[in-house]
C-alpha positions in Angstrom: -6.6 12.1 -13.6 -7.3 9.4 -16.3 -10.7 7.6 -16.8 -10.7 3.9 -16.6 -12.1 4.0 -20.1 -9.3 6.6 -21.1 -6.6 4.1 -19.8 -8.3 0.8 -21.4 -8.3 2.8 -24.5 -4.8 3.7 -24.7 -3.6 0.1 -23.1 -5.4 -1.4 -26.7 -3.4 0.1 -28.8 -0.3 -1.1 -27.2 2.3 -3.8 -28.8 3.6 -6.9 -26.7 0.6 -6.5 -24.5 -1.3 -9.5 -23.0 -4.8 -9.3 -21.5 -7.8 -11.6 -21.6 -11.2 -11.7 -22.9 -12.6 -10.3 -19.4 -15.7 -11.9 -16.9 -19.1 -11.2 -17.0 -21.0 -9.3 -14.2 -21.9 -12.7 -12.7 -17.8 -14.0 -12.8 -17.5 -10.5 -10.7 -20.3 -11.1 -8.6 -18.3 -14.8 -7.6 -15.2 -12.8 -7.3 -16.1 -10.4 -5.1 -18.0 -13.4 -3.1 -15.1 -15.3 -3.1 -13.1 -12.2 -1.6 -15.5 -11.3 0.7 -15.4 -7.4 -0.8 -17.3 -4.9 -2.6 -15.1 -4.9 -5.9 -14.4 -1.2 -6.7 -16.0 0.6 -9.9 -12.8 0.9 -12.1 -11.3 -2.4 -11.0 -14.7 -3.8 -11.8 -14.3 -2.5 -15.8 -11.0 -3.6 -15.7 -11.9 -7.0 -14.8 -15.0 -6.6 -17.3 -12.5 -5.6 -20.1 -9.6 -7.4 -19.9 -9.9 -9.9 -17.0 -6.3 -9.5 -16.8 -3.3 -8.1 -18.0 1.0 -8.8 -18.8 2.8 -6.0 -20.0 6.9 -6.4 -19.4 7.3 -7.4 -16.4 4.2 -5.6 -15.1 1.2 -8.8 -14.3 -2.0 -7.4 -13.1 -4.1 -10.0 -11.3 -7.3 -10.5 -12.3 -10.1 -13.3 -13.3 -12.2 -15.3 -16.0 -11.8 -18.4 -18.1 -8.3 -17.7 -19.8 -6.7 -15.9 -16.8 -3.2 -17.7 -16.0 -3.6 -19.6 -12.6 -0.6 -17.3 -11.1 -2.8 -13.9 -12.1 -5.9 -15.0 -10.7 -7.0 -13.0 -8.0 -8.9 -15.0 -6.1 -6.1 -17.8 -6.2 -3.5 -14.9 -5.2 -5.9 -13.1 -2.3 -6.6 -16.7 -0.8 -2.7 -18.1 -1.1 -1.6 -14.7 0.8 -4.5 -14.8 3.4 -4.5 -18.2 4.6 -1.0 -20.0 3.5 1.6 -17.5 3.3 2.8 -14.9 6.4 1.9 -12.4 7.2 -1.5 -12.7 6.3 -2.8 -10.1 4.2 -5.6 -8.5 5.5 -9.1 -9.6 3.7 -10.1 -5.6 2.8 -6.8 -5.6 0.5 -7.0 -7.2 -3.0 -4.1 -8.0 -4.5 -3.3 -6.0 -7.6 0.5 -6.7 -8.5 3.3 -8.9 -6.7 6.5 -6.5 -7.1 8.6 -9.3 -7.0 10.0 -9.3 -4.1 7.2 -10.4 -1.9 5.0 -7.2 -1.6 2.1 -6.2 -3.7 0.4 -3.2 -5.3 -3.4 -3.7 -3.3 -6.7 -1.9 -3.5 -8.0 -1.0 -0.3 -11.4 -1.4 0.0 -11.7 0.0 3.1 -11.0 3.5 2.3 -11.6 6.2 -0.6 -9.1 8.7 -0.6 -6.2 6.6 -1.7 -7.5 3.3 -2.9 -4.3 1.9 -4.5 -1.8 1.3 -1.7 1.7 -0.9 -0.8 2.0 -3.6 1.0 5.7 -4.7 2.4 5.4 -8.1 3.8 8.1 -7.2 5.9 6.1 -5.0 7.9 3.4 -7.8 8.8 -0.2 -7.6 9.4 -0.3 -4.7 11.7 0.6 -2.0 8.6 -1.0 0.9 6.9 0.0 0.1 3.5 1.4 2.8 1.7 -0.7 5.3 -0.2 0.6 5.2 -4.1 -2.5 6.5 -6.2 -5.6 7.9 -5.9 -7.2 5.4 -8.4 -6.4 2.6 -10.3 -6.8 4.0 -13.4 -4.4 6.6 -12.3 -2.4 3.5 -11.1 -2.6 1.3 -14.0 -1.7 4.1 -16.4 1.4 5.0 -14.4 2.6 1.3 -14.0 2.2 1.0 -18.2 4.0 4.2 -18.3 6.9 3.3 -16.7 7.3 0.2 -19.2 7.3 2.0 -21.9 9.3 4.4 -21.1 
């Protein structure tokens, strides 16, 4: 399984990639405030490196000063807990929208398979789907699949 570092490493030397100039410890700190969760290690260096990321048709949320508002997680997390149904339960944070309504989430309340899928069509009451055991494992797979 990849290192976080491993996969931000290989995602620099990519073409017709889009990312930010990444949020300081204290931008996390508000982030994970704002959430009301403990943001996980390798999301947190994500965040740190990149703030966020475009690749094809592949957006991975995220936060700081230059993040579009559509990719910022916090906007994203709140819009899908409080305006849109079903509600997405506050442990999830919102990764990637697939496009059809569901998202790529890390679960915070677990270990084992912290990357999971959530089908809107299932509602509130779901176990979302297990789909990696990490996000770098995640991440690398999603940019992967883009480049064919």
């Amino acid at each position: 399984m990849p290192t976080i570092e491993e996969v931000i490493n290989e995602l620099r030397t990519l073409e017709d990639i889009e990312f930010g100039t990444g949020v300081d410890e204290p931008g996390i700190r508000d982030v994970e405030a704002r959430l009301g969760v403990s943001i996980p290690p390798e999301y947190r260096v994500f965040l740190r490196e990149f703030g966020y990321l475009a690749i094809d048709d592949l957006e991975v949320f995220g936060s700081g000063h230059d993040v579009p508002r559509h990719l910022d997680v916090v906007n994203v997390a709140e819009r899908e807990r409080f305006v849109l149904q079903p509600d997405l339960p506050l442990n999830l944070i919102p990764l990637s929208n697939d496009g059809a309504g569901n998202y790529y989430v890390l679960r915070t309340d677990v270990t084992d398979a912290p990357v999971a899928f959530w089908d809107h069509e299932l509602g509130r009451s779901q176990v979302p789907e297990p789909v990696a055991g990490s996000f770098s494992e995640w991440l690398q797979r999603e940019v992967a699949a883009r480049r064919g």
